[in-house]
N, CA, C and O atoms as a Tripos MOL2 file, in Angstrom:
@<TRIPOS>MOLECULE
protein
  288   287    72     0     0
PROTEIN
NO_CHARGES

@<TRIPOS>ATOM
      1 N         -34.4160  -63.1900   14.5860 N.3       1 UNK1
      2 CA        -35.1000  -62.8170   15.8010 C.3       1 UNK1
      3 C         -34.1230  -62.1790   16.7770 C.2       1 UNK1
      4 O         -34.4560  -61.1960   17.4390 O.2       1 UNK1
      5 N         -33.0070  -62.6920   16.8650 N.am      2 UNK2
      6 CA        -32.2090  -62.5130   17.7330 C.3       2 UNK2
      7 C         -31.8200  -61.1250   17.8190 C.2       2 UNK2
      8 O         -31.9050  -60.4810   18.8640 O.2       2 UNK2
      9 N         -31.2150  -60.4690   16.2700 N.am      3 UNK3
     10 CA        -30.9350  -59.3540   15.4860 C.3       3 UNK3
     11 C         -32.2390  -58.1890   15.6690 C.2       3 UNK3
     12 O         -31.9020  -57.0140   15.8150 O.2       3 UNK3
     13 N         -33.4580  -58.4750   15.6610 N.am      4 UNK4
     14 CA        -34.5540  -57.8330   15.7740 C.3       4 UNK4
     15 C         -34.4850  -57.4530   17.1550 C.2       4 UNK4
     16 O         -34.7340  -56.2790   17.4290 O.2       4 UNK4
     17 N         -34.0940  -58.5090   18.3520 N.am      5 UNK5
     18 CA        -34.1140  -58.0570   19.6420 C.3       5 UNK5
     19 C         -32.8820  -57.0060   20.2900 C.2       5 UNK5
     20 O         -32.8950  -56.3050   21.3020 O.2       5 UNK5
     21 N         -31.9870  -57.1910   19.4000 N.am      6 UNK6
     22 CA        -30.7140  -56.7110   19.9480 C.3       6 UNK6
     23 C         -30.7230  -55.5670   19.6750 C.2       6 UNK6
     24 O         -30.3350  -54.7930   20.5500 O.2       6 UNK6
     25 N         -31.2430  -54.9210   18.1410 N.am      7 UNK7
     26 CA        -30.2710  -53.6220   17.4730 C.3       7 UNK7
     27 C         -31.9680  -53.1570   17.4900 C.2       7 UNK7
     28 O         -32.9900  -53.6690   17.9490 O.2       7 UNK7
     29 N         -31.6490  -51.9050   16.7270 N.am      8 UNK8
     30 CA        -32.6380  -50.5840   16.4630 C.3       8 UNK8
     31 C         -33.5520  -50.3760   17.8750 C.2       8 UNK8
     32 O         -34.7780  -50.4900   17.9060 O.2       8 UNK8
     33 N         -32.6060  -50.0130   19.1590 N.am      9 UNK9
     34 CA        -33.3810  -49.5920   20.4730 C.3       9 UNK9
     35 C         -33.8970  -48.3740   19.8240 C.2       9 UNK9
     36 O         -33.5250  -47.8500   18.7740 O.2       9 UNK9
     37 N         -35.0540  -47.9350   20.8490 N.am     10 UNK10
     38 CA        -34.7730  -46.0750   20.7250 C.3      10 UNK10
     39 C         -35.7270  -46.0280   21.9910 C.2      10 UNK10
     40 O         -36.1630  -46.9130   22.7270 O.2      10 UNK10
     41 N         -35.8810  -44.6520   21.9590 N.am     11 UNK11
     42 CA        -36.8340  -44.1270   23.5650 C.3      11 UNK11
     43 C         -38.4660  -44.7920   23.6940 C.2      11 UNK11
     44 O         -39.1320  -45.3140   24.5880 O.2      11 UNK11
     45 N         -38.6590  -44.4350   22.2530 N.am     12 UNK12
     46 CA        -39.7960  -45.4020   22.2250 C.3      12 UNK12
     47 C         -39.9450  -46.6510   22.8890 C.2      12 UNK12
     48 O         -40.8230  -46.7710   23.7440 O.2      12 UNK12
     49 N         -39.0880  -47.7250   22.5550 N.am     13 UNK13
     50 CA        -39.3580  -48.9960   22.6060 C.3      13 UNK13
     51 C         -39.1390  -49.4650   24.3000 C.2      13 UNK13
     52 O         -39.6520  -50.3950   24.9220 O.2      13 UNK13
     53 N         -38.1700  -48.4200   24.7330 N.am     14 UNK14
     54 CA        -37.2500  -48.2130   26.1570 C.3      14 UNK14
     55 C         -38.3190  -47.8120   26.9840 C.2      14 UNK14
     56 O         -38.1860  -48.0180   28.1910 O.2      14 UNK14
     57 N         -39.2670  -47.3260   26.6090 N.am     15 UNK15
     58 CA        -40.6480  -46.8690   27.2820 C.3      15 UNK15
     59 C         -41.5910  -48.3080   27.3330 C.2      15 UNK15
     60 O         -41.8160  -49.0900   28.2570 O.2      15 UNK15
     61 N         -41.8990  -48.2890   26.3350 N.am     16 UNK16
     62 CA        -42.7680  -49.2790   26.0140 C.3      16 UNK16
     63 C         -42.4240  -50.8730   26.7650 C.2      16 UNK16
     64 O         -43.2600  -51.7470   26.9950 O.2      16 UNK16
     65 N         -40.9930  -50.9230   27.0390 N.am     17 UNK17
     66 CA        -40.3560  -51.8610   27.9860 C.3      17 UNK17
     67 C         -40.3530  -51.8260   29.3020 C.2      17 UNK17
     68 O         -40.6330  -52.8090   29.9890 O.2      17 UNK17
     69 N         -39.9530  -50.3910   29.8890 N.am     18 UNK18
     70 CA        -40.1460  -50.5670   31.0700 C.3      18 UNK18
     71 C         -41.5370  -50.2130   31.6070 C.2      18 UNK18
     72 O         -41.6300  -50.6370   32.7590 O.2      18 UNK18
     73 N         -42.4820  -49.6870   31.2620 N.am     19 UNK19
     74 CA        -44.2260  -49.0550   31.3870 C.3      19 UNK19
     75 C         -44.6370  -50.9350   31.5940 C.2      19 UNK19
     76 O         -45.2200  -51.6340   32.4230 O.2      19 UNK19
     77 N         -44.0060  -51.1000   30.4490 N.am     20 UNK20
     78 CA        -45.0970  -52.6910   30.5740 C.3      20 UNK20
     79 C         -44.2870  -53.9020   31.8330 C.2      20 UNK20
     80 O         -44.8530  -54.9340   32.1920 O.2      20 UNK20
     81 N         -43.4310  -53.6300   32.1420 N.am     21 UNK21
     82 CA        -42.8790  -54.2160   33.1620 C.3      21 UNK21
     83 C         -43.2500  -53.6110   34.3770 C.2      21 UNK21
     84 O         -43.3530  -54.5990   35.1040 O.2      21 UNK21
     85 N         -43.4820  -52.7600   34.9800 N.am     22 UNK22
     86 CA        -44.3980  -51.8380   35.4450 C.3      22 UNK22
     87 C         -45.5620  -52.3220   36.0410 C.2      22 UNK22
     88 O         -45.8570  -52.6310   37.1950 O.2      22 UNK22
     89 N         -46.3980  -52.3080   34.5260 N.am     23 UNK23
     90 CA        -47.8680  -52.4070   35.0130 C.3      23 UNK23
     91 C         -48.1020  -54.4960   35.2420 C.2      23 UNK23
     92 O         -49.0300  -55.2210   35.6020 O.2      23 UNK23
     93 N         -46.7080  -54.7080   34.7980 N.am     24 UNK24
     94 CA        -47.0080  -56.2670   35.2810 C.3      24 UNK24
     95 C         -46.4700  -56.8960   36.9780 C.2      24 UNK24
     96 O         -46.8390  -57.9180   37.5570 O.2      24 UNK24
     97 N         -45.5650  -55.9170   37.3890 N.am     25 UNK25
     98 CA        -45.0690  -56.2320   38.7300 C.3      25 UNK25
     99 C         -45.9850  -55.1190   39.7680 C.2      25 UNK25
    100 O         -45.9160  -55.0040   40.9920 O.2      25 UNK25
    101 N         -46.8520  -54.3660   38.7790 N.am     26 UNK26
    102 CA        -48.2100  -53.5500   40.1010 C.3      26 UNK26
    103 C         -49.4750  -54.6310   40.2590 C.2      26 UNK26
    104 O         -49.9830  -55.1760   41.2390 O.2      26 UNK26
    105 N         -49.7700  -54.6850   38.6550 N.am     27 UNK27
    106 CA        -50.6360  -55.9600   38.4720 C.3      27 UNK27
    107 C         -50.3110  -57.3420   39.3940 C.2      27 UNK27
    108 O         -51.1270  -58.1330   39.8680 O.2      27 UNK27
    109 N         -49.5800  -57.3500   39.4390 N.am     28 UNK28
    110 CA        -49.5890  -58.8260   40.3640 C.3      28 UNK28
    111 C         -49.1690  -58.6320   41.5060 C.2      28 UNK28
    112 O         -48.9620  -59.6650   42.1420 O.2      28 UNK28
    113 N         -48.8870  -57.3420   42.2010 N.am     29 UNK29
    114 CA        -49.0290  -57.0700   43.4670 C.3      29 UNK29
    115 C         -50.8350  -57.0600   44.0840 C.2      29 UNK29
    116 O         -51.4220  -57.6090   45.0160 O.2      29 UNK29
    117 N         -51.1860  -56.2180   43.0890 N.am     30 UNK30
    118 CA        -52.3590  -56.1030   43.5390 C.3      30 UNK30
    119 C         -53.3660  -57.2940   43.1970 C.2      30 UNK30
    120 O         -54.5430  -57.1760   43.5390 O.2      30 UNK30
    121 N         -52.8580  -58.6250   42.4210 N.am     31 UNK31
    122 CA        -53.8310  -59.6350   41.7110 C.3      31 UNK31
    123 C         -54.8260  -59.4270   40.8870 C.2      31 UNK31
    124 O         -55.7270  -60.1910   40.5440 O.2      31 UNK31
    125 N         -54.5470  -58.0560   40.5090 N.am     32 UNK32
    126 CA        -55.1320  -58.0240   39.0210 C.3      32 UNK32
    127 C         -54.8890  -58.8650   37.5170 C.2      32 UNK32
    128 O         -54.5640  -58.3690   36.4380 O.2      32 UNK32
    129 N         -55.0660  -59.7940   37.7270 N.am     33 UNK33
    130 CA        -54.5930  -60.7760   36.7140 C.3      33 UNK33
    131 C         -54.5220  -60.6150   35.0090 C.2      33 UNK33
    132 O         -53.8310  -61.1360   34.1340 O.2      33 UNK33
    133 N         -55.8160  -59.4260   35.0300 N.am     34 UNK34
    134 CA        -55.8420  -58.7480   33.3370 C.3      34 UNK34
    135 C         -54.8610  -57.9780   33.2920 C.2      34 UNK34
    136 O         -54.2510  -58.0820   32.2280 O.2      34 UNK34
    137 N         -54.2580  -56.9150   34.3130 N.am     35 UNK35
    138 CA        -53.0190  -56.0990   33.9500 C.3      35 UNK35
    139 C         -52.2520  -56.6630   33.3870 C.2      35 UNK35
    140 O         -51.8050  -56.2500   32.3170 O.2      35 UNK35
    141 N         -51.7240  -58.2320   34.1780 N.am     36 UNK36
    142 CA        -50.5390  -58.7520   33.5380 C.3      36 UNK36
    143 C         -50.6830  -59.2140   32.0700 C.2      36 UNK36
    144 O         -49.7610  -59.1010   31.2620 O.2      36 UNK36
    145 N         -51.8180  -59.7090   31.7900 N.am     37 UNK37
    146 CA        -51.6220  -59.6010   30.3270 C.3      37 UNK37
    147 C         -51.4620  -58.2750   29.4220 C.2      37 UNK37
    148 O         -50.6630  -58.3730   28.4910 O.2      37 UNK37
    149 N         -52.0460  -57.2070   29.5680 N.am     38 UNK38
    150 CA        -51.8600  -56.1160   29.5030 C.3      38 UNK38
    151 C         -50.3770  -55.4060   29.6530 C.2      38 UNK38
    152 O         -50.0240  -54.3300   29.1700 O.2      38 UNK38
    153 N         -49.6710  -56.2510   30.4020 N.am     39 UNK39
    154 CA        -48.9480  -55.2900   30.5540 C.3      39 UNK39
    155 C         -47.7420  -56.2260   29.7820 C.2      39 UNK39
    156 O         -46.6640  -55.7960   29.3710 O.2      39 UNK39
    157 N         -48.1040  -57.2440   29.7270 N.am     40 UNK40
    158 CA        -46.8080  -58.0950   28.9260 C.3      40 UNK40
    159 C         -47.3480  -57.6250   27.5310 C.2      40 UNK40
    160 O         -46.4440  -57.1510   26.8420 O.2      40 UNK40
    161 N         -48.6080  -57.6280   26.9170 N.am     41 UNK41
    162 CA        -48.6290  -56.7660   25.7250 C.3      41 UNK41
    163 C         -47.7370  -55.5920   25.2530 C.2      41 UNK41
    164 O         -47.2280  -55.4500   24.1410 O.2      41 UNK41
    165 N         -47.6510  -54.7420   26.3840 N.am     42 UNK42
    166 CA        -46.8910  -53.5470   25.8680 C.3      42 UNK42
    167 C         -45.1380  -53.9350   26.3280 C.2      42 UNK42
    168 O         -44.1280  -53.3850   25.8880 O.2      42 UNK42
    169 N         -45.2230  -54.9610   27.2590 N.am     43 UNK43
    170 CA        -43.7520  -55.0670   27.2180 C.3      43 UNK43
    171 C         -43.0210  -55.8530   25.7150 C.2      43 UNK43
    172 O         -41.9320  -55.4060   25.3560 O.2      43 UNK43
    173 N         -43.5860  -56.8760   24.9830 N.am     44 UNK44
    174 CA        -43.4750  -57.4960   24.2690 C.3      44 UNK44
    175 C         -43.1870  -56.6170   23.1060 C.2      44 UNK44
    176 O         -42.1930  -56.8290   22.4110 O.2      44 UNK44
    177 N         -44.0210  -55.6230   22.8550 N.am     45 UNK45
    178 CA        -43.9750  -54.8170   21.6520 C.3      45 UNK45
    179 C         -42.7090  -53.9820   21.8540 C.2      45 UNK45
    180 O         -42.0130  -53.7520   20.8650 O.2      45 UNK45
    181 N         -42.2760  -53.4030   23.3200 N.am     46 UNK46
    182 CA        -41.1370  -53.1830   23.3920 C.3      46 UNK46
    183 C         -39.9370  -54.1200   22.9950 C.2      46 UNK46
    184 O         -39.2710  -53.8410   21.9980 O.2      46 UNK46
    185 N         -39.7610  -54.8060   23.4670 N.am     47 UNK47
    186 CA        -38.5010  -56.3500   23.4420 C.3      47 UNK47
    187 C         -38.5560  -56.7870   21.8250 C.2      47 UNK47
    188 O         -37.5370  -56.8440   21.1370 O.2      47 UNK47
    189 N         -39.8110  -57.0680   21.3560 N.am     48 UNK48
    190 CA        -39.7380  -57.4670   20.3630 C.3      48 UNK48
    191 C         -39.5840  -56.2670   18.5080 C.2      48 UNK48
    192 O         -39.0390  -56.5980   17.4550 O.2      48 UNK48
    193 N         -40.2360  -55.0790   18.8150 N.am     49 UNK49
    194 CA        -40.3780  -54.2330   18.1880 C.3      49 UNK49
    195 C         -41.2720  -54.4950   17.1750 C.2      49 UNK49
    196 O         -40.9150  -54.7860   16.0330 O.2      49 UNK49
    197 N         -42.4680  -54.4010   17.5500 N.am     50 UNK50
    198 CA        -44.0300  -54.6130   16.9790 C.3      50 UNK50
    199 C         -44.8120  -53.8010   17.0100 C.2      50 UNK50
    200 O         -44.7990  -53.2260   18.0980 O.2      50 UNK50
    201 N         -45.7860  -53.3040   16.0980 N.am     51 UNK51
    202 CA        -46.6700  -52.7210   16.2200 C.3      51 UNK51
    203 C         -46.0070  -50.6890   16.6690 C.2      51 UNK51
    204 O         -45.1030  -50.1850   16.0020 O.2      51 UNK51
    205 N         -46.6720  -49.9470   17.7900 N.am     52 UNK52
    206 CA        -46.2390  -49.0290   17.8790 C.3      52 UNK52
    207 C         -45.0470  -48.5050   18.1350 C.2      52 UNK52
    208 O         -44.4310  -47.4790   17.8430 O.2      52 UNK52
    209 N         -44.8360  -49.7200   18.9150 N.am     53 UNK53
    210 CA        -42.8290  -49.1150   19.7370 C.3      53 UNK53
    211 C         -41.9440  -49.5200   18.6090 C.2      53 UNK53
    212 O         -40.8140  -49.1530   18.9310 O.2      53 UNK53
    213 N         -41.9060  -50.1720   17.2950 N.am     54 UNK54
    214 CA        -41.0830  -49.9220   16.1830 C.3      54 UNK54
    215 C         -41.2780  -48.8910   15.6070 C.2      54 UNK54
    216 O         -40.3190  -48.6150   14.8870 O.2      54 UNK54
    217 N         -42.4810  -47.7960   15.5530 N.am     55 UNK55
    218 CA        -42.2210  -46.7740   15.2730 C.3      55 UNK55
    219 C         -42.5390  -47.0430   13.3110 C.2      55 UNK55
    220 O         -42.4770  -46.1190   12.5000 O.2      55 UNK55
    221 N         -42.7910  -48.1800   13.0300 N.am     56 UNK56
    222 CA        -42.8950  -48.1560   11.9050 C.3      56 UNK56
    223 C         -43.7620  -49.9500   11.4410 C.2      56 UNK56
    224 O         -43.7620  -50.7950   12.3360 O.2      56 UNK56
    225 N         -44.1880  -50.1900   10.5330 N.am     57 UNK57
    226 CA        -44.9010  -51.6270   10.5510 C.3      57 UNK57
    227 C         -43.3680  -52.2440   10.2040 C.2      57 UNK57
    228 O         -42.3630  -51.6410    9.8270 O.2      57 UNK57
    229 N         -43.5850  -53.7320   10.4890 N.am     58 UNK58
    230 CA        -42.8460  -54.6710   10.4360 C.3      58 UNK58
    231 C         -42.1170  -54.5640    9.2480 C.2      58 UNK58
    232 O         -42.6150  -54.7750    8.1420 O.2      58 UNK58
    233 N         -40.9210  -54.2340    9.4450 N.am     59 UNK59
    234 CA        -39.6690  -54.3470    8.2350 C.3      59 UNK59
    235 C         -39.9490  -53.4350    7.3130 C.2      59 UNK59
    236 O         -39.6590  -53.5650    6.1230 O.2      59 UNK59
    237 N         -40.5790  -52.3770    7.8470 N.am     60 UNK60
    238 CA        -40.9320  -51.1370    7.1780 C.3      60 UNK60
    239 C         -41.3760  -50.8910    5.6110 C.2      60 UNK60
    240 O         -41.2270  -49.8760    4.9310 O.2      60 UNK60
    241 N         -42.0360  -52.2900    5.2240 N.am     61 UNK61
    242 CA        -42.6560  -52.2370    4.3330 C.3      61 UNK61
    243 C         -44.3270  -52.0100    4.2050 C.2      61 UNK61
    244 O         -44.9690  -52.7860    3.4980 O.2      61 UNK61
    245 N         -44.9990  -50.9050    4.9250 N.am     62 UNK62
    246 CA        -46.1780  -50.2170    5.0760 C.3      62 UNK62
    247 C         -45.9570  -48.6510    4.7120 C.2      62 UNK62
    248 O         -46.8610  -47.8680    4.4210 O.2      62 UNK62
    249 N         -44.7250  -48.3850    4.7770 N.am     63 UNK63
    250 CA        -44.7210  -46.7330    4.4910 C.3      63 UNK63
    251 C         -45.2270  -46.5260    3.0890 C.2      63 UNK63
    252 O         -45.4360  -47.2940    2.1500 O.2      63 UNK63
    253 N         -45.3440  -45.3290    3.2490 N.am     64 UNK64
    254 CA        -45.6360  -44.8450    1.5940 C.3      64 UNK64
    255 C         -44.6870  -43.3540    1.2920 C.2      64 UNK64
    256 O         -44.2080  -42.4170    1.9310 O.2      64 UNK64
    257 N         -44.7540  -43.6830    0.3520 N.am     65 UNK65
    258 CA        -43.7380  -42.2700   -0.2390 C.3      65 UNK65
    259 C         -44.7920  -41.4950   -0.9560 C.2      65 UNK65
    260 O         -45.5370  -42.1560   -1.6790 O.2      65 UNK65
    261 N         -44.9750  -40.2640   -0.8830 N.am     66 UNK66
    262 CA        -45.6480  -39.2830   -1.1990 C.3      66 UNK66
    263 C         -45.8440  -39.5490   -3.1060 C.2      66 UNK66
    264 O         -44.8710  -39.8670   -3.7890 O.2      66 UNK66
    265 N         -46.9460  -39.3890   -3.5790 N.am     67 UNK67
    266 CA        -46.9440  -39.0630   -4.9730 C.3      67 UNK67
    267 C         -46.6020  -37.5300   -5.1210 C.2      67 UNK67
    268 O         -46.7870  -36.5390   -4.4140 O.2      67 UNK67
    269 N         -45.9250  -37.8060   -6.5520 N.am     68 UNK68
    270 CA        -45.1270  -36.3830   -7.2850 C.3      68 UNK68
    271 C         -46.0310  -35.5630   -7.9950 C.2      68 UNK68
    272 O         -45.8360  -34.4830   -8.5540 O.2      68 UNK68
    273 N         -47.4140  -36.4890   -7.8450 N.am     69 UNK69
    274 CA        -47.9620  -35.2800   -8.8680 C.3      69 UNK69
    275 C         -48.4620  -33.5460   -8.2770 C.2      69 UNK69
    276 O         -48.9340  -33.2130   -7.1890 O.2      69 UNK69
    277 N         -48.1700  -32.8270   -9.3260 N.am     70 UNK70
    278 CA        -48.8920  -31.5710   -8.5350 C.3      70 UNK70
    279 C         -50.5120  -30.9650   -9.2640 C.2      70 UNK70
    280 O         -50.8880  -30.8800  -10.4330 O.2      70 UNK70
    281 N         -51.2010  -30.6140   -7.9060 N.am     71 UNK71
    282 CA        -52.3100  -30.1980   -8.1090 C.3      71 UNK71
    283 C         -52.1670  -29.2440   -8.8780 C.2      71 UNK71
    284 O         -51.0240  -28.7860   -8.8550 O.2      71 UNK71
    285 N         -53.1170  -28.5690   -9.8030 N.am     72 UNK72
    286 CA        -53.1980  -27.4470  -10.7380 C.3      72 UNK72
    287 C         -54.3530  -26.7820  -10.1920 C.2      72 UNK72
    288 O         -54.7720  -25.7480  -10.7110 O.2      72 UNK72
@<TRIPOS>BOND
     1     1     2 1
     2     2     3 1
     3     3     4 2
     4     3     5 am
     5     5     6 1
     6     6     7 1
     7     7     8 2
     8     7     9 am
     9     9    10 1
    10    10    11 1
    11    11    12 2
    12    11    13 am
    13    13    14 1
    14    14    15 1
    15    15    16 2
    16    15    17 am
    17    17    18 1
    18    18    19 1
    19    19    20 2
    20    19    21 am
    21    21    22 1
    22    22    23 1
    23    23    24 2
    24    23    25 am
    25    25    26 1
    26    26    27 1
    27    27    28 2
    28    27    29 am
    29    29    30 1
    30    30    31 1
    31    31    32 2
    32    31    33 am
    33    33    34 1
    34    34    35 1
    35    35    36 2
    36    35    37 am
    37    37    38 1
    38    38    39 1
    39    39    40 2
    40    39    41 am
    41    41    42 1
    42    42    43 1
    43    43    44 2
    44    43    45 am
    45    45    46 1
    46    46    47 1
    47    47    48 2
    48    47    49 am
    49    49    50 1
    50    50    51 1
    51    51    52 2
    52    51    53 am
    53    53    54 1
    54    54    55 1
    55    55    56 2
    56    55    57 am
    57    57    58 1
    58    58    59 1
    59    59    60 2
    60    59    61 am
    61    61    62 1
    62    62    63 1
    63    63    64 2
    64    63    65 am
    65    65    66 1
    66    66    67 1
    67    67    68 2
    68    67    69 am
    69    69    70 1
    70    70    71 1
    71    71    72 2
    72    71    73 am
    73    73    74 1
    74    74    75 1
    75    75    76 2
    76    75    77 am
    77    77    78 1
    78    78    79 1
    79    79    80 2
    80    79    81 am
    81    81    82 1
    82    82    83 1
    83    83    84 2
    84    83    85 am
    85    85    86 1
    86    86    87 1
    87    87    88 2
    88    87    89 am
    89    89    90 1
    90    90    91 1
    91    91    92 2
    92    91    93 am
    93    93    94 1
    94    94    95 1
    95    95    96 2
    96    95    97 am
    97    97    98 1
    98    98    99 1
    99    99   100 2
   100    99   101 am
   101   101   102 1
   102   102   103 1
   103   103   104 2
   104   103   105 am
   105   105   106 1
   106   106   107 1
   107   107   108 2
   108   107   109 am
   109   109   110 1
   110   110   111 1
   111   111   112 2
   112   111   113 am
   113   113   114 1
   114   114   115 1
   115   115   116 2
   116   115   117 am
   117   117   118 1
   118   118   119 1
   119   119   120 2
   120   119   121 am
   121   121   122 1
   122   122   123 1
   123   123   124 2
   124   123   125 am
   125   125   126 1
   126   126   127 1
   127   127   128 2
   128   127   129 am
   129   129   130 1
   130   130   131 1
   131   131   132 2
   132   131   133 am
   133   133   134 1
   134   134   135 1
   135   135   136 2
   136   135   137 am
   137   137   138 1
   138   138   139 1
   139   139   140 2
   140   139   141 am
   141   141   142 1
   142   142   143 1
   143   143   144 2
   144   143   145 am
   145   145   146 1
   146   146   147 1
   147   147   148 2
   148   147   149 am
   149   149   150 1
   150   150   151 1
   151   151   152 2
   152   151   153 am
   153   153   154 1
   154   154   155 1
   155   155   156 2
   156   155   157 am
   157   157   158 1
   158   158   159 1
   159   159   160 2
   160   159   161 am
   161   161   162 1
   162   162   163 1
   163   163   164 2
   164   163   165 am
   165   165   166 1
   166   166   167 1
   167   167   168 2
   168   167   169 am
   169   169   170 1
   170   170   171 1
   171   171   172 2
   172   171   173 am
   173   173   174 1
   174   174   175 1
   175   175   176 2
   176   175   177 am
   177   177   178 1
   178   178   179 1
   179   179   180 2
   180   179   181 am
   181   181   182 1
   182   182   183 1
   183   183   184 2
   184   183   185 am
   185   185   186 1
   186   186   187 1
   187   187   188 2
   188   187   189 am
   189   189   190 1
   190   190   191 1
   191   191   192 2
   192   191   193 am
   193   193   194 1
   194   194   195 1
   195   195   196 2
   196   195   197 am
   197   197   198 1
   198   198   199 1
   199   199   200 2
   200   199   201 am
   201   201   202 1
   202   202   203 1
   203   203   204 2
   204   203   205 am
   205   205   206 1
   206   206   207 1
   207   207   208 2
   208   207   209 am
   209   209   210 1
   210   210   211 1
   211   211   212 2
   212   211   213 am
   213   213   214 1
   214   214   215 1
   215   215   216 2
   216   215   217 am
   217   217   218 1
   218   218   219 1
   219   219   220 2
   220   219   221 am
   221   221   222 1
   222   222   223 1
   223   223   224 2
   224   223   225 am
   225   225   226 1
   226   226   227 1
   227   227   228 2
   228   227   229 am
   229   229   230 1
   230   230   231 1
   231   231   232 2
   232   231   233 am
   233   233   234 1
   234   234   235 1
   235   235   236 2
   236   235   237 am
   237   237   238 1
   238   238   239 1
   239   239   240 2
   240   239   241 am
   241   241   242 1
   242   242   243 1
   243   243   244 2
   244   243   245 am
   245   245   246 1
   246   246   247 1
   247   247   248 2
   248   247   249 am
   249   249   250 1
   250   250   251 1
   251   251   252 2
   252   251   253 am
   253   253   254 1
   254   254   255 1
   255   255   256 2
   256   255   257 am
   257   257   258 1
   258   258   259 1
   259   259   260 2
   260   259   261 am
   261   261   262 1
   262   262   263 1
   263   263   264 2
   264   263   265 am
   265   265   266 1
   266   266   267 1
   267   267   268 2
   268   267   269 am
   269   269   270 1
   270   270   271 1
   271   271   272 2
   272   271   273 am
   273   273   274 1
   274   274   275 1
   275   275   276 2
   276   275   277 am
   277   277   278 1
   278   278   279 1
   279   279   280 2
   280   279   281 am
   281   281   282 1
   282   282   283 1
   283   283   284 2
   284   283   285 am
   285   285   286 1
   286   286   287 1
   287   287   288 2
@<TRIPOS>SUBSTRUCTURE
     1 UNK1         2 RESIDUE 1 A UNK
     2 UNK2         6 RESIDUE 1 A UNK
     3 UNK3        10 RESIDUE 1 A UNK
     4 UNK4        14 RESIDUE 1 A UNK
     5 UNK5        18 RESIDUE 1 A UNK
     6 UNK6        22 RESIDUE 1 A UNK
     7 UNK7        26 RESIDUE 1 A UNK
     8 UNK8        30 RESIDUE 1 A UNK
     9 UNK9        34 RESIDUE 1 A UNK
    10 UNK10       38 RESIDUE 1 A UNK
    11 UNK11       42 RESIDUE 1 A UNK
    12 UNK12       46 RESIDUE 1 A UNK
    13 UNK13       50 RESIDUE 1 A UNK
    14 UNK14       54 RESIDUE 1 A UNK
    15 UNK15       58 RESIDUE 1 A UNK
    16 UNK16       62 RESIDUE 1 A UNK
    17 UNK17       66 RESIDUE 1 A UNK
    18 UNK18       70 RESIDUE 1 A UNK
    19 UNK19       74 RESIDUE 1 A UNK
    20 UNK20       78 RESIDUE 1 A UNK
    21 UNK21       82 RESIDUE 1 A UNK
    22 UNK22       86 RESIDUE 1 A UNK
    23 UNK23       90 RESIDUE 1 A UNK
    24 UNK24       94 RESIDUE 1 A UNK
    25 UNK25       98 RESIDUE 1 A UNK
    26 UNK26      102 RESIDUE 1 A UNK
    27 UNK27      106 RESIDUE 1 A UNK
    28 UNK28      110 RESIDUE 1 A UNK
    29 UNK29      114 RESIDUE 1 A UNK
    30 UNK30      118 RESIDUE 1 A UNK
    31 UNK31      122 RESIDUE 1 A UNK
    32 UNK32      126 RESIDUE 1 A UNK
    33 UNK33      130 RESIDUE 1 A UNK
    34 UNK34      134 RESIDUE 1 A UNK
    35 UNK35      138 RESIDUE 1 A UNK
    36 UNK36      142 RESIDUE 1 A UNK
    37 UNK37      146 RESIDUE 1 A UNK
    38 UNK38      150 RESIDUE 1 A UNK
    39 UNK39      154 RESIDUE 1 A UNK
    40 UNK40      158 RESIDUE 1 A UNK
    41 UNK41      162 RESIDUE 1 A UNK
    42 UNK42      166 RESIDUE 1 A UNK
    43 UNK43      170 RESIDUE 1 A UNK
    44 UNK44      174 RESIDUE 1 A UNK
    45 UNK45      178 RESIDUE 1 A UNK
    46 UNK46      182 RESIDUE 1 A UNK
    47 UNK47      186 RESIDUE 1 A UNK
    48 UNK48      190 RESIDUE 1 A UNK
    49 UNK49      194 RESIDUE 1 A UNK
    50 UNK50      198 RESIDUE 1 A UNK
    51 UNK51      202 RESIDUE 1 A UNK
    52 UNK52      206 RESIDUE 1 A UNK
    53 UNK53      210 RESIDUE 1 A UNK
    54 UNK54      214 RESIDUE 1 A UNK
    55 UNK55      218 RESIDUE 1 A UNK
    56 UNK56      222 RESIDUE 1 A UNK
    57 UNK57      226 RESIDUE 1 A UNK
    58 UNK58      230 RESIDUE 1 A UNK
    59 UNK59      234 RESIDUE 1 A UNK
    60 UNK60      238 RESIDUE 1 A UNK
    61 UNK61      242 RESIDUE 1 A UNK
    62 UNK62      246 RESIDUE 1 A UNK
    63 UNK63      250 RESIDUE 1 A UNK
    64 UNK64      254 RESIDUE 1 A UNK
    65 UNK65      258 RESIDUE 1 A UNK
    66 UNK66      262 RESIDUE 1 A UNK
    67 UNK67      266 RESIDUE 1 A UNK
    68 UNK68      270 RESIDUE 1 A UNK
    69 UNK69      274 RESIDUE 1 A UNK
    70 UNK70      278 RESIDUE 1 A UNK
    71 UNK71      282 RESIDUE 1 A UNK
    72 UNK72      286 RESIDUE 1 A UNK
């Protein structure tokens, strides 16, 4: 976990971190109480690297590699 939080930053996730920190310190200015969940959603996926801001599924075993065959 620790290793997951520390290494593979990128702009993505750097977005996805500060947007959701963001919409959680507007959200609770204004007492919108759903933002903050909302917005710790997208911060989480940043910090943690889940879902979109990894840029790839978990431990990047969802990709696929193209088949070789060719159409005729």
């Amino acid at each position: 976990m620790k290793k997951r939080i520390l290494t593979g930053w990128n702009l993505r996730r750097v977005i996805y971190t500060v947007l959701g920190i963001v919409v959680i310190g507007e959200s609770a200015a204004q007492h919108e109480w759903m933002g903050i969940f909302l917005g710790t959603y997208f911060a989480s996926m940043g910090i943690f690297a889940f879902g979109c801001a990894a840029g790839n599924c978990f431990g990047g075993t969802c990709s696929t590699k193209p088949a070789n065959k060719r159409i005729r």
